[in-house]
C-alpha positions as CSV (number, residue, x, y, z in Angstrom):
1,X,-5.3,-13.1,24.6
2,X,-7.1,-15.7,22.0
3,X,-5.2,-16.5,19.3
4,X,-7.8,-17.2,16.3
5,X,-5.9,-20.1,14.7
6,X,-5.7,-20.9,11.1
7,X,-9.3,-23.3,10.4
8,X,-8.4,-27.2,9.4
9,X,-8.7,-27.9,6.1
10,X,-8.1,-24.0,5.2
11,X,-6.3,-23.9,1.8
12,X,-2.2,-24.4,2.2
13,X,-1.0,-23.1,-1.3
14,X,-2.1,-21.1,-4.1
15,X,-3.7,-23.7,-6.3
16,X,-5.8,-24.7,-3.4
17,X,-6.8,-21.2,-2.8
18,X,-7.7,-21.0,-6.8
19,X,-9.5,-23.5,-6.5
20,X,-11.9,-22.4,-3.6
21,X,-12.3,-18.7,-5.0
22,X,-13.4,-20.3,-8.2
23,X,-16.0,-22.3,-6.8
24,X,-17.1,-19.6,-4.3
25,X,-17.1,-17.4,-7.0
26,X,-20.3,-19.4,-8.8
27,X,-22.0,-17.7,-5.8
28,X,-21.8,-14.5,-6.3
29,X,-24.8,-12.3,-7.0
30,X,-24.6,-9.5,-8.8
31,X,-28.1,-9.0,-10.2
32,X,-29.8,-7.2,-7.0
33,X,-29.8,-3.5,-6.0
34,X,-28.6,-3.5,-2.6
35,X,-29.5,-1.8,0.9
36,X,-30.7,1.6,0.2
37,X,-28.8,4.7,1.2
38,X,-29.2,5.7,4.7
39,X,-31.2,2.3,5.7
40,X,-30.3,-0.3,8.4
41,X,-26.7,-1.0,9.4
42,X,-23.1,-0.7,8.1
43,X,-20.4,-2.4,9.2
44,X,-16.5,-1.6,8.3
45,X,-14.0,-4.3,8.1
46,X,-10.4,-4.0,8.2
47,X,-7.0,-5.8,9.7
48,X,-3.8,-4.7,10.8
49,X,-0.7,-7.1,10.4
50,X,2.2,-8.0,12.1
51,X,4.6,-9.9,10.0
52,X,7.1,-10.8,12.8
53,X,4.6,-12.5,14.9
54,X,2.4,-13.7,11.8
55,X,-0.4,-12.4,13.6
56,X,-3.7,-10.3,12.1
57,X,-6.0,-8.1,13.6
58,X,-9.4,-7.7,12.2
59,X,-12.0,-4.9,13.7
60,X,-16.1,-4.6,12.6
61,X,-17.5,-1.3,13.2
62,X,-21.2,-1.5,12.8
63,X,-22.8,2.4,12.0
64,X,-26.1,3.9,12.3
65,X,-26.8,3.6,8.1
66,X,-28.7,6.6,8.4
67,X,-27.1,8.8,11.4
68,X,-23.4,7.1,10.8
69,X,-23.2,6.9,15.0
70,X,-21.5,3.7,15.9
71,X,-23.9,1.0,17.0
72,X,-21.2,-1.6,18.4
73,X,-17.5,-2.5,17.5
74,X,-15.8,-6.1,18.1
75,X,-12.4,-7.2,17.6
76,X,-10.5,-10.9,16.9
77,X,-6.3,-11.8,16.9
78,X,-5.6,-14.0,14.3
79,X,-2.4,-16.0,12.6
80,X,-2.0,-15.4,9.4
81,X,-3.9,-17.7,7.3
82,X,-2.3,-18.0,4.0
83,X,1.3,-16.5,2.6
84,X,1.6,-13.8,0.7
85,X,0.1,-13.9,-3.2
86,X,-1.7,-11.0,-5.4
87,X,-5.0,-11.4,-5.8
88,X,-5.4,-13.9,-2.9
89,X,-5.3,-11.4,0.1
90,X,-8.6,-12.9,1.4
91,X,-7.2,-16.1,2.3
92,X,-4.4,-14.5,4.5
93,X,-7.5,-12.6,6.9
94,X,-11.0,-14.3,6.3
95,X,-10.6,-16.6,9.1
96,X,-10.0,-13.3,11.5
97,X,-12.6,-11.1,9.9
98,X,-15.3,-13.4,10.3
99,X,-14.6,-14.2,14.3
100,X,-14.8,-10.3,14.8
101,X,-18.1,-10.0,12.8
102,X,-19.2,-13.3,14.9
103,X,-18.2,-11.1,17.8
104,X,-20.8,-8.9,17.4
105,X,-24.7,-8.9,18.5
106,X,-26.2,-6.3,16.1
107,X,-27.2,-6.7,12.5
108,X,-24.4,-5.9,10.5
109,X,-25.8,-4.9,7.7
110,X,-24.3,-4.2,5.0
111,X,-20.5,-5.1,4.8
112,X,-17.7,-2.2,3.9
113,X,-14.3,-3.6,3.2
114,X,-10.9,-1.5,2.4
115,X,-10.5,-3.2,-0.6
116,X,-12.0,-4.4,-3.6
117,X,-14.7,-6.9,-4.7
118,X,-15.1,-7.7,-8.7
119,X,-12.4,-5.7,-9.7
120,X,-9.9,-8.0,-9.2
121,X,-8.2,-10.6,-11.6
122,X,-10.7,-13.1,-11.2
123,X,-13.4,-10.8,-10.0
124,X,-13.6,-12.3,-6.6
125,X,-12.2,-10.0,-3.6
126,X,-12.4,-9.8,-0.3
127,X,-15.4,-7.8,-0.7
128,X,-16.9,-10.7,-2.6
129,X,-15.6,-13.2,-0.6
130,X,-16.7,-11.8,2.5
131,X,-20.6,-10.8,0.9
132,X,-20.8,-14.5,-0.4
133,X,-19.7,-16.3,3.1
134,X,-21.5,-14.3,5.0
135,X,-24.3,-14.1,2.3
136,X,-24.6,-10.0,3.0
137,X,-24.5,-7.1,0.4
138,X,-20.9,-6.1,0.3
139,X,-18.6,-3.8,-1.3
140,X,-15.1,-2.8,-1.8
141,X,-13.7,1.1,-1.1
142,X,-10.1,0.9,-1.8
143,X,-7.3,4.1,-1.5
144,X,-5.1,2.6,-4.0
145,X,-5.7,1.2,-8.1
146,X,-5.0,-2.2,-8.2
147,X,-5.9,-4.3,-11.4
148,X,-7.5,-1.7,-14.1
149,X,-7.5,1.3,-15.4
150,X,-9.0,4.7,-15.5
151,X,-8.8,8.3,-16.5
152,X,-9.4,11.1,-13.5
153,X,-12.5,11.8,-12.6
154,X,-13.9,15.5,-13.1
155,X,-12.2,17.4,-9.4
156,X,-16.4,17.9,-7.9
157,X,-17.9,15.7,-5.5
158,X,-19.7,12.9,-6.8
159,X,-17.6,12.7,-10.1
160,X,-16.6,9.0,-11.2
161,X,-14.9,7.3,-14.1
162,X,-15.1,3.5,-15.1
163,X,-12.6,1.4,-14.0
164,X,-11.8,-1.1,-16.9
165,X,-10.4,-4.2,-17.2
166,X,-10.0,-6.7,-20.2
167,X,-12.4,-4.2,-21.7
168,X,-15.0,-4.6,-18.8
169,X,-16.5,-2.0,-16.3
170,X,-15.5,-3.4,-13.4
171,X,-16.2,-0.3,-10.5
172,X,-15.6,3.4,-10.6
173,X,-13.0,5.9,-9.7
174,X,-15.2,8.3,-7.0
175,X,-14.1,11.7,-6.2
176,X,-15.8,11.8,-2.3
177,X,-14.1,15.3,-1.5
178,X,-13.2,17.8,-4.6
179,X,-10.4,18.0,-5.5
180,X,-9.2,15.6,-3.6
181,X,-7.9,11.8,-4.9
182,X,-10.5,9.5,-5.6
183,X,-11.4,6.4,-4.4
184,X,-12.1,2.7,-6.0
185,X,-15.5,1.5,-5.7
186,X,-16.7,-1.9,-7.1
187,X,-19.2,-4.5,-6.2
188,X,-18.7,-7.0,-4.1
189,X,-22.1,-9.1,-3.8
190,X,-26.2,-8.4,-3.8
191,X,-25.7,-5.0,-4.4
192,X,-25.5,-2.4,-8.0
193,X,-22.3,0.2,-9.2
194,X,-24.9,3.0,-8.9
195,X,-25.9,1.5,-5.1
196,X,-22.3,1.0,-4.0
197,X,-21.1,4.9,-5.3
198,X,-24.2,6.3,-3.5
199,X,-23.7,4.5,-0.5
200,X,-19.8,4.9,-0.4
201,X,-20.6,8.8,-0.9
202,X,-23.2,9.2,2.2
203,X,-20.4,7.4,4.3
204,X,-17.8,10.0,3.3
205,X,-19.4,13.2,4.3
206,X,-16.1,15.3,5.6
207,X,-13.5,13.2,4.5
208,X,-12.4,11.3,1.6
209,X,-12.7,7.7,2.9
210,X,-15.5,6.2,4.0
211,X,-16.5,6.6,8.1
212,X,-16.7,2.9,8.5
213,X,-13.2,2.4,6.6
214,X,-12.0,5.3,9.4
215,X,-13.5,3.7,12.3
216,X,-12.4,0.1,11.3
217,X,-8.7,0.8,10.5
218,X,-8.4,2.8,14.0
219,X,-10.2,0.0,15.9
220,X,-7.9,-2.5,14.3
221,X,-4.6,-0.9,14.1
222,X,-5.4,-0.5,18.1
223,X,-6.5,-4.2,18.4
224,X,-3.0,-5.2,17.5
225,X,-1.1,-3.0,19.5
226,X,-3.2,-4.2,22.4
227,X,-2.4,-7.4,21.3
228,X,1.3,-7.1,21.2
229,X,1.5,-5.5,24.8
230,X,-0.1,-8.4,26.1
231,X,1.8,-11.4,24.3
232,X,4.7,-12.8,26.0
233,X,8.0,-11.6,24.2
């Protein structure tokens, strides 16, 4: 098994790591529409940890954008890149995520992350920070509210309500199944609110997260256990 060791030079404490998402952040575009809905590729990103070994496993699905089949899936081991600190999650996985997208030989397409991209402290998640490394649309579907607020969206598909913070719209609570919990949606680079809600809905047709957030987590969650069976004890 390959171990995808921590990168030299990669930030070693949280002022370091402010210090790079504030200058990666002067990157970010958030001015262009996006992919349209059911065009090109999609690709899910997500990682599974294990604390006692300090290793992270990160999985890219790549789906059909139109027919949501699955086009290729790739896979990377990681350490743990960074401790953990609120609102600087990316630093702990980047490293991993990127050698499994790397892995892979199709377009990606547009990048899908459990998580969020401008709604976030300093409006720059790992949706952002992916989409501006890679230089790909991105955006961020997470399960759980993190750093705004919200009322309920009406209970019918489709329904949304702003997420706010500091008195800013920064993504959308998303009802994908009535009656059923909603989801956070926000931007995470090159593509539009309207854009990411549309695209998150056509790649939650049955259930209420997205298929490439389904896929991914599955992939990586079974990545790590694959991993762990393997290492020496």
């Amino acid at each position: 098994m390959t171990i995808i060791e921590i990168p030299e030079g990669w930030p070693a404490d949280e002022d370091a790591a402010l210090a790079v998402q504030q200058e990666l952040r002067g990157r970010l575009v958030l001015g262009e529409e996006g992919p349209g809905v059911g065009e090109g590729n999609v690709t899910g990103v997500d990682v599974a940890y294990d604390d006692e070994r300090d290793l992270v496993a990160a999985a890219a699905v790549v789906l059909d954008g139109r027919s949501l089949e699955v086009v290729e899936e790739a896979t990377a081991v990681g350490r743990v890149s960074f401790p953990y600190v609120p609102g600087l999650l990316a630093f702990r996985e980047v490293p991993t995520v990127l050698a499994a997208l790397g892995r892979l030989s199709a377009d990606p397409g547009l990048l899908v992350c459990d998580g969020y991209g401008i709604a976030h402290p300093r409006r720059f998640g790992l949706a952002s920070h992916l989409g501006v490394l890679t230089d790909r649309p991105a955006i961020g579907v997470a399960k759980n509210p993190f750093t705004f607020t919200y009322e309920q969206p009406g209970a019918a598909r489709g329904e949304f309500s702003p997420l706010v913070a500091d008195g800013e719209t920064v993504g959308r609570a998303l009802r994908t199944r009535a009656g059923v919990k909603p989801v956070f949606v926000s931007v995470g680079h090159r593509v539009s609110l309207d854009r990411a809600c549309a695209l998150t809905l056509h790649l939650s047709p049955r259930f209420r997260l997205p298929e490439t957030t389904r896929h991914a987590d599955a992939l990586c969650r079974r990545a790590l256990r694959d991993a762990l069976s393997t290492s020496t004890p």
